[in-house]
Each structure stands twice: as structure tokens, then as C-alpha cells.
C-alpha positions as CSV (number, residue, x, y, z in Angstrom):
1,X,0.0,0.0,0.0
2,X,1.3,3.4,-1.0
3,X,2.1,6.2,2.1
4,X,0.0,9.4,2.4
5,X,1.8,12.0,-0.1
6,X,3.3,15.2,1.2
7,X,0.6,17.4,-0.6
8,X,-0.9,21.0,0.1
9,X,-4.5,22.2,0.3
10,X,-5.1,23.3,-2.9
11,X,-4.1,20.2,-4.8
12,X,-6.9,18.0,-2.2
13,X,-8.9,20.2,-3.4
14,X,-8.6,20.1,-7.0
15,X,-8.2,16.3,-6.4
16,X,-11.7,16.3,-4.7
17,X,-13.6,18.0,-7.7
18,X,-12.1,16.0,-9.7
19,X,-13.8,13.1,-8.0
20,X,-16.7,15.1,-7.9
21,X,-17.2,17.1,-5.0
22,X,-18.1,20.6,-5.5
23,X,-17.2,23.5,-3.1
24,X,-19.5,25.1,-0.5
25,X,-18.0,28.1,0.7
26,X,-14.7,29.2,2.5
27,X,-14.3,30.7,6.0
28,X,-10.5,31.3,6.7
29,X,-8.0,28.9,5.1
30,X,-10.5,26.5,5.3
31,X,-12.4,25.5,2.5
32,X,-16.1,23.2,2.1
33,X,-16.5,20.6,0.0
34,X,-19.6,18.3,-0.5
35,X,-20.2,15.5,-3.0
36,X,-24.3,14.2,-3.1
37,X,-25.2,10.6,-4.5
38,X,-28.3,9.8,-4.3
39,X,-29.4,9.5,-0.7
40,X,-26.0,9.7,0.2
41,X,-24.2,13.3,0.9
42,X,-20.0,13.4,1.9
43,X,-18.6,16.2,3.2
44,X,-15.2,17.4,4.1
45,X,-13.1,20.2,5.1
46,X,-9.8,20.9,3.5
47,X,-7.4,23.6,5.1
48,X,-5.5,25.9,2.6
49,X,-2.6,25.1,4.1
50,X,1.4,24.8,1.6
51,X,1.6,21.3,3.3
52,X,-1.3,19.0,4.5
53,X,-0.6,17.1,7.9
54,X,-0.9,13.2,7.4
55,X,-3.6,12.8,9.5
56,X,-5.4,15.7,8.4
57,X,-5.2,14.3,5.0
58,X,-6.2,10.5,6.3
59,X,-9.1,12.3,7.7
60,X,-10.1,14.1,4.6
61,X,-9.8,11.0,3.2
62,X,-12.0,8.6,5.6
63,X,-15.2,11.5,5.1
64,X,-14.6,11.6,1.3
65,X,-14.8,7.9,1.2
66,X,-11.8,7.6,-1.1
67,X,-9.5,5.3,-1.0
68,X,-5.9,6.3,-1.0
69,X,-5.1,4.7,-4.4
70,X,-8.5,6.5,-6.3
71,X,-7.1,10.0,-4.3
72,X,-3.5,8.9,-5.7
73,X,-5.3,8.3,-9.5
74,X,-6.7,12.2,-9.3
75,X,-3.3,13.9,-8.1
């Protein structure tokens, strides 16, 4: 299994929309993403930050409900 990349805010969140979350709104650094399927709604908050802590991003992760190879596939 591949390790969590060293990776910033911005790119998680271009990765995100590219796995089709959209953006809600931003308040600070921190930025609002959703994603609706169906029934089924996934959100997730990505900080703006230059580099993204690996448990922040493991946590962004878990609510997006990506798994780190499909997240690795949209970098």
C-alpha cells in the first residue's frame, strides 16, 4: 500500500472536484467541499494550508470515502 503523499491544500482540493465534490463556501484557510449521491451526501473540510498534515489528510480521506489509491489516480 502506497504512504499518504506530502501534498498541500489546494491540490486535495482540486483532487476532490475531480472526484466530484463541488465547493461550499470558504471561511478562513479552510475550505467546504460536498459530494451528493443519491441519498447519500460526503462532506469534508480541507485547510489551505502549503503542506497537509498526514492525519489531516487521512481524515479528509475517511469522510470523502476515497480510498488512498482513487485519491492517488486524481493527483
Amino acid at each position: 500500500m502506497p504512504k499518504l503523499p506530502s501534498i498541500s491544500g489546494e491540490r486535495t482540493v482540486k483532487a476532490l472536484k475531480r472526484a466530484g465534490f463541488r465547493e461550499l463556501r470558504q471561511k478562513g484557510s479552510h475550505v467546504s467541499l460536498e459530494k451528493r449521491a443519491g441519498d447519500q451526501v460526503r462532506k469534508t473540510v480541507v485547510p489551505m494550508h502549503s503542506e497537509l498534515a498526514k492525519g489531516t489528510l487521512s481524515d479528509i480521506l475517511k469522510q470523502s470515502g476515497l480510498t488512498l489509491e482513487e485519491f492517488l489516480e486524481l493527483l
